[in-house]
C-alpha positions as CSV (number, residue, x, y, z in Angstrom):
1,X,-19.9,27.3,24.6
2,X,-21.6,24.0,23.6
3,X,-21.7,24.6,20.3
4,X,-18.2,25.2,20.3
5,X,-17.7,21.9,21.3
6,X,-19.6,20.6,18.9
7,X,-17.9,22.1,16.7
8,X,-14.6,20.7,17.4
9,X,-15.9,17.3,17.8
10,X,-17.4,17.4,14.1
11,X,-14.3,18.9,13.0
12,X,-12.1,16.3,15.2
13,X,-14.4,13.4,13.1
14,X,-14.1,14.8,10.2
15,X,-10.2,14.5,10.3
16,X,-10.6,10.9,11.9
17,X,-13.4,9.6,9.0
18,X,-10.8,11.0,6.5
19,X,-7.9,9.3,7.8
20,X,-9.3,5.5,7.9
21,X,-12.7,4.2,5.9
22,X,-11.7,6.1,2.7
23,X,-8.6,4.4,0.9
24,X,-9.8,5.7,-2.2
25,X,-9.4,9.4,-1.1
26,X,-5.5,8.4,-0.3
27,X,-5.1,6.8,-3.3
28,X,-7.0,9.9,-5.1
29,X,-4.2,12.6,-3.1
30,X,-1.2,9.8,-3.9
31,X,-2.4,10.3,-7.3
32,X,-2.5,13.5,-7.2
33,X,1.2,14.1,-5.9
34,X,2.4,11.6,-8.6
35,X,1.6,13.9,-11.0
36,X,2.7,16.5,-10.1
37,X,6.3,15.0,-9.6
38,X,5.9,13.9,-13.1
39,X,5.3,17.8,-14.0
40,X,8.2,18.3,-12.5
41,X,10.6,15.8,-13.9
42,X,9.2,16.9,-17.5
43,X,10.0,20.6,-16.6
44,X,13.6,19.7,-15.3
45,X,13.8,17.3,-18.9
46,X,12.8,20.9,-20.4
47,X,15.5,22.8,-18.9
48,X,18.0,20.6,-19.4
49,X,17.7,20.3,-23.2
């Protein structure tokens, strides 16, 4: 039973430490999404052509 708890509350400040100290990790996923829109704009581009 406690260390279900503990569980949670790591898991619990895990999500919260990701959400705020870390812009670069944001930035990193932001990135990441960019990307792959750019794949596919170029793959649309392809099958237009």
């Amino acid at each position: 039973m406690f260390l279900k708890i503990l569980h949670l509350l790591l898991l619990n400040y895990r999500k919260y430490a990701l959400q705020q100290p870390y812009p670069d990790l944001r930035r990193k996923k932001q990135e990441g999404r960019r990307k792959k829109e750019e794949k596919r704009e170029r793959e649309r581009e392809k099958e237009r052509r």
